[in-house]
C-alpha positions in Angstrom: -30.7 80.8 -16.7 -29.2 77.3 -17.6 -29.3 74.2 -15.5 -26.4 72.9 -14.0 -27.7 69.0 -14.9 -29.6 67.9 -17.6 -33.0 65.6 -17.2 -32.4 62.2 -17.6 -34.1 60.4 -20.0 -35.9 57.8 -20.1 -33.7 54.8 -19.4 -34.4 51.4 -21.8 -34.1 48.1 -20.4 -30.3 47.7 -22.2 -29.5 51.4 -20.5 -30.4 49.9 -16.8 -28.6 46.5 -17.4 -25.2 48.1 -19.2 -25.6 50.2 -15.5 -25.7 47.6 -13.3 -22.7 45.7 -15.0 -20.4 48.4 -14.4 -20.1 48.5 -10.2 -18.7 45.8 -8.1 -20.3 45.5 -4.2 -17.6 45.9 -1.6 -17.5 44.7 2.4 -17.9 48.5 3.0 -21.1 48.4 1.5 -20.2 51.0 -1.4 -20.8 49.9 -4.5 -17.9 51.0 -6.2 -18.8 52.4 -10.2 -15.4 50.4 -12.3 -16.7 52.4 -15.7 -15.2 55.3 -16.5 -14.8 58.1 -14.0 -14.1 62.0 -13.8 -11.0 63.5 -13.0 -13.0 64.1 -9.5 -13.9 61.0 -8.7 -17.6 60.1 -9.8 -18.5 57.5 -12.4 -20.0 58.3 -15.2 -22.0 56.5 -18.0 -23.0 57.2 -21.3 -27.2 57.7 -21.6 -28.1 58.6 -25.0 -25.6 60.6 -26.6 -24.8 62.3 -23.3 -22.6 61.7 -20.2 -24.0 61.5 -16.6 -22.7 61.1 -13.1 -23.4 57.5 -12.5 -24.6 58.5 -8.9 -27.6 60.7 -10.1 -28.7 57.8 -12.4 -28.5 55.3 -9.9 -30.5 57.7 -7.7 -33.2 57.7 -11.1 -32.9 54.1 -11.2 -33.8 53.1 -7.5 -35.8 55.7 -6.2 -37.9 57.0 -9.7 -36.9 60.4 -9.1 -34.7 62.7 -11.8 -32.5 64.7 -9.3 -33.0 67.9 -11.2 -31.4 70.9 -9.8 -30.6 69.1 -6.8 -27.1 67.5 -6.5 -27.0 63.6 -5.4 -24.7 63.4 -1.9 -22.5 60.4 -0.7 -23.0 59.5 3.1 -20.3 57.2 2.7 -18.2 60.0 1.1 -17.0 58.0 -2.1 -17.8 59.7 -5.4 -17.3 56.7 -7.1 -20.2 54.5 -5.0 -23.5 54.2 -6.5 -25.1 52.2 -3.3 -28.9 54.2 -3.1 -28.3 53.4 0.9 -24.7 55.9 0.4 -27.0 58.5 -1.8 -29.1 61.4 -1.0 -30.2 64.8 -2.2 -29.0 68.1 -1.2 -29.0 71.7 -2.4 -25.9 73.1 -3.7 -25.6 74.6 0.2 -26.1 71.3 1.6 -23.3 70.0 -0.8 -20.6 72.9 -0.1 -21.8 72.1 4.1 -21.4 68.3 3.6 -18.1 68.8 1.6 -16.6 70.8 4.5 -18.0 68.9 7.5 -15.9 66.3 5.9 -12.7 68.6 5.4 -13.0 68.2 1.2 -14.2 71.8 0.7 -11.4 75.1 -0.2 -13.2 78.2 0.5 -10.8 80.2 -1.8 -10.5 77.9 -5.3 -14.5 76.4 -4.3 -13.3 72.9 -5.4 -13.0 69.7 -3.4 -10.3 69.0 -2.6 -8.2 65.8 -1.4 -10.1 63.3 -4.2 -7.8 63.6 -7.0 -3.8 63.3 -6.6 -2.4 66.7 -7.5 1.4 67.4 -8.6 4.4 64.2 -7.9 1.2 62.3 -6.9 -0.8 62.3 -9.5 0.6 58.5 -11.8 0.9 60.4 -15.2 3.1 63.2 -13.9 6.4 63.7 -15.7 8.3 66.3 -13.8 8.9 67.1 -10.1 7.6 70.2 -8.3 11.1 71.3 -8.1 11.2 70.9 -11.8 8.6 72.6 -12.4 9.3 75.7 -10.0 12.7 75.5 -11.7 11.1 76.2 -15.2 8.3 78.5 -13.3 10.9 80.9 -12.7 13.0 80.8 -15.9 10.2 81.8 -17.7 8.9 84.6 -15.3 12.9 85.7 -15.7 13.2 85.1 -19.4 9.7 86.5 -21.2 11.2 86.1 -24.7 12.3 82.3 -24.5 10.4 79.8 -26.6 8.7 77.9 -24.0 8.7 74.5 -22.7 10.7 73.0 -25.7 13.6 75.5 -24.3 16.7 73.9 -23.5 15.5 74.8 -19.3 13.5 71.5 -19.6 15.9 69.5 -21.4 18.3 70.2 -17.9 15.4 69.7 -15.6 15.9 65.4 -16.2 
């Protein structure tokens, strides 16, 4: 059986200062992560030659303990705060509870969901749904054409 998070390593001097230059205290009292962050949400920072949720090393860095196989939980319900006030642990059960007590949990795709903009809302999106269910339905209708460089697109602008 594989883990679902890696053990952290041991974290030098240079590894805890680059950390603690990368989140900016708010009124709120999050402490919102302005490094780089995953499509969901969470920050995450480079340790080693590997990547880590920012929230699980700020848990290693303020309390002493490695998560493990336990996931790191936001009571202020911002993936991207890394306030050890906000954080505590939690099974995977606890997460899927916490997520739906908070209406963020789909039963049927077993994602969160309402963190990341989806579709027209999303910034980098080029086309519209309509668009989109426009070229959807060519292509169910037309199996043989040559995909999205078909002249469908080209009438969707």
């Amino acid at each position: 059986m594989t883990s679902k998070h890696r053990k952290i390593p041991p974290l030098s001097a240079s590894d805890i200062a680059r950390f603690h230059s990368k989140y900016e205290k708010q009124n709120t009292g999050c402490w919102l992560w302005t490094g780089c962050l995953s499509p969901s949400g969470y920050g995450i920072i480079e340790i080693g030659h590997d990547n880590f949720r920012a929230p699980r090393i700020a848990y290693f860095i303020w309390y002493g303990i490695d998560p493990g196989e336990l996931c790191v939980l936001h009571r202020c319900d911002t993936p991207s705060c890394v306030n050890p006030k906000c954080l505590f642990l939690g099974t995977d059960q606890d997460n899927r509870d916490d997520a739906r007590a908070k209406g963020r949990w789909n039963p049927h795709l077993h994602v969160h969901v309402g963190t990341v903009p989806k579709g027209e809302d999303q910034h980098a999106s080029k086309l519209t749904e309509q668009q989109v269910r426009k070229a959807l339905m060519y292509f169910r209708d037309n199996p043989t054409a040559n995909g999205p460089h078909d002249t469908l697109l080209m009438s969707c602008t």
